[in-house]
N, C-alpha and C positions, 0 to 999 in steps of 0.2 A: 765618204758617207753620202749617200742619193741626198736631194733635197727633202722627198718625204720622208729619210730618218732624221732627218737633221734636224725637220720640226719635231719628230714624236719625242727626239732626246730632251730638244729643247723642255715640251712641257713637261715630262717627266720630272728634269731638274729646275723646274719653276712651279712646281707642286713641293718637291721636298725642301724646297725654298719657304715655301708656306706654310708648310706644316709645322717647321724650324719657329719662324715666326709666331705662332701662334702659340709655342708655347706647348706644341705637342707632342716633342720630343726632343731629347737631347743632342749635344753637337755628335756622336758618336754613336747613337741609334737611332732606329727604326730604318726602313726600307719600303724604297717601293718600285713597282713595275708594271708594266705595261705590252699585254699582248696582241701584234699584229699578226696573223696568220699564225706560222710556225717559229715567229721571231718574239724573242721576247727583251725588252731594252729594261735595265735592271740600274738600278745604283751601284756604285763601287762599294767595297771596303778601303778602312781607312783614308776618309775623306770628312773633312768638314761638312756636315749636313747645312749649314746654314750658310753654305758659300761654295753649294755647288755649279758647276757652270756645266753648256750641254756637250765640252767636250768630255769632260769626266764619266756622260750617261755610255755604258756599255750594251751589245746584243751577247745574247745566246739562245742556242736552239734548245726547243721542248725538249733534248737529250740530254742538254747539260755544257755539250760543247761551245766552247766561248769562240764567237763569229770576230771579233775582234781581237787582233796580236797585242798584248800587254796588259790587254785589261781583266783587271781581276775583281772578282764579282763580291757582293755580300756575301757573308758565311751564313745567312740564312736563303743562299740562291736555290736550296732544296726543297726549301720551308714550300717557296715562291713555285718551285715549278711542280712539287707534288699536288699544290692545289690545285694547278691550272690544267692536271690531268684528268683529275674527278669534277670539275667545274666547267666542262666548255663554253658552256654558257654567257661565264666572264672572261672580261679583256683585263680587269686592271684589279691588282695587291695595294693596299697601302697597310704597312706595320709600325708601328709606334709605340711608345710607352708615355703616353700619357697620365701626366700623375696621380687623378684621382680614378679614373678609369685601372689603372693600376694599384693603384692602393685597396680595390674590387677585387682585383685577380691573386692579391697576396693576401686577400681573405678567405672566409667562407659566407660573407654577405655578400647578395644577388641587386644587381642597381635593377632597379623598379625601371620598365620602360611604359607604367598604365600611369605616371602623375603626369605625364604632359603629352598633348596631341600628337604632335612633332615626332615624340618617342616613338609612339605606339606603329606611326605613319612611315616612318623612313630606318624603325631598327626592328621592330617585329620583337622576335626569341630572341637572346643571346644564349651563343652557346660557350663551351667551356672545354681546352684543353688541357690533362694533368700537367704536372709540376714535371717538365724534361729540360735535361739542359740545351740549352739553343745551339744551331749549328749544325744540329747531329740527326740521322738520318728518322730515328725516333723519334724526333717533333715533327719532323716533316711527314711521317705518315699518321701521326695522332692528329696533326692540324688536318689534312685531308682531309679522314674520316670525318672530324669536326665540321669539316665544310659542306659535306655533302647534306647536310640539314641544317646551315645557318651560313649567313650572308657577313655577318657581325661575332665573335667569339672575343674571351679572353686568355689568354694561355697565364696560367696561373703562375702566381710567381715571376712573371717575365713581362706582359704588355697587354697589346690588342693590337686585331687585325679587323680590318673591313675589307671585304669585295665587292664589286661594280661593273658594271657594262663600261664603264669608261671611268677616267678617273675622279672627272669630279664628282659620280656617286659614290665612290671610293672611298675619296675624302671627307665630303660631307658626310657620309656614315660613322666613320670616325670620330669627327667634330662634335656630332649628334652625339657618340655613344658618352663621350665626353662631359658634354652638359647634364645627361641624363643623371651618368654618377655623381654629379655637383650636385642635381637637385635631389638624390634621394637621398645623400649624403646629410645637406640641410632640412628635407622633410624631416627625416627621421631625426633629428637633432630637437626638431620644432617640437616633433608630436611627445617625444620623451620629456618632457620637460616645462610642466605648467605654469603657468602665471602666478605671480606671488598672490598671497589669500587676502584679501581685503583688509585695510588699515584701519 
């Protein structure tokens, strides 16, 4: 691997190191990748999210074919590269299942992105894709389509995804969509539920 993949591996698996950390996804999901040209460096399957290193980060081409011998890719590497087809615009996926961002997508309440500036500034719309089961070639063109009008989505029933020019707007979309669903979570906890009546 050239030196300049060996950096992109690197922060790819120093991103899902972070993500791990933070609490935004579990040791055995979410994904993320990162597009340089026609090359796309992906996270493995079956790997420790939280103890990824940058030899585990793999390439494959916008076809699908995996550029490196062995390595085998996420089972959502369709998810990843159908968007990147309808999306040129972005370089970097981050997929995650963060829990209350989640706990969104296995409803039918909407996280409010108008109670905080930050929301409104850095997630815009969220959008939404149905209940598919993951892997299959059916989220991968539902997420597409989803993408093609939003930056930020939830796939129902399963997680959230953000897109980015790189990855750290990626992630911090994420992160963002994240708090968002904490704070509407607790709005709406506040607003349902008055103060006791005077003594």
């Amino acid at each position: 691997m050239a030196l300049n993949d060996f950096e992109t591996a690197r922060e790819v698996a120093r991103f899902m190191g972070r993500l791990y950390a933070r609490g935004l996804t579990t040791t055995s999901g979410g994904n993320i990748s990162l597009r340089c040209g026609d090359v796309v460096f992906m996270t493995p399957a079956g790997t420790d999210k939280g103890n990824l290193e940058t030899r585990d980060i793999g390439r494959l081409a916008l076809d699908g074919r995996i550029l490196d011998p062995g390595f085998r890719p996420t089972c959502e590497a369709g998810l990843h590269l159908a968007v990147y087809h309808v999306r040129p615009d972005i370089c970097a996926i981050v997929h995650a299942h963060p829990v209350t961002a989640s706990a969104f997508a296995a409803s039918t309440a909407e996280i409010s992105t108008t109670l905080l500036y930050e929301s409104a500034a850095v997630l815009g719309k969220i959008g939404r894709v149905p209940a598919i089961p993951f892997g299959t070639p059916e989220l991968a063109a539902a997420a597409a389509e989803t993408a093609k009008s939003f930056d930020v989505f939830l796939l129902n029933n399963h997680g959230a995804m953000a897109l980015g020019s790189s990855l750290l707007q990626a992630f911090d979309r994420l992160e963002v969509l994240e708090n968002a669903a904490k704070t509407t979570l607790i709005c709406e906890h506040l607003l349902k539920n008055p103060p006791l009546p005077p003594v």
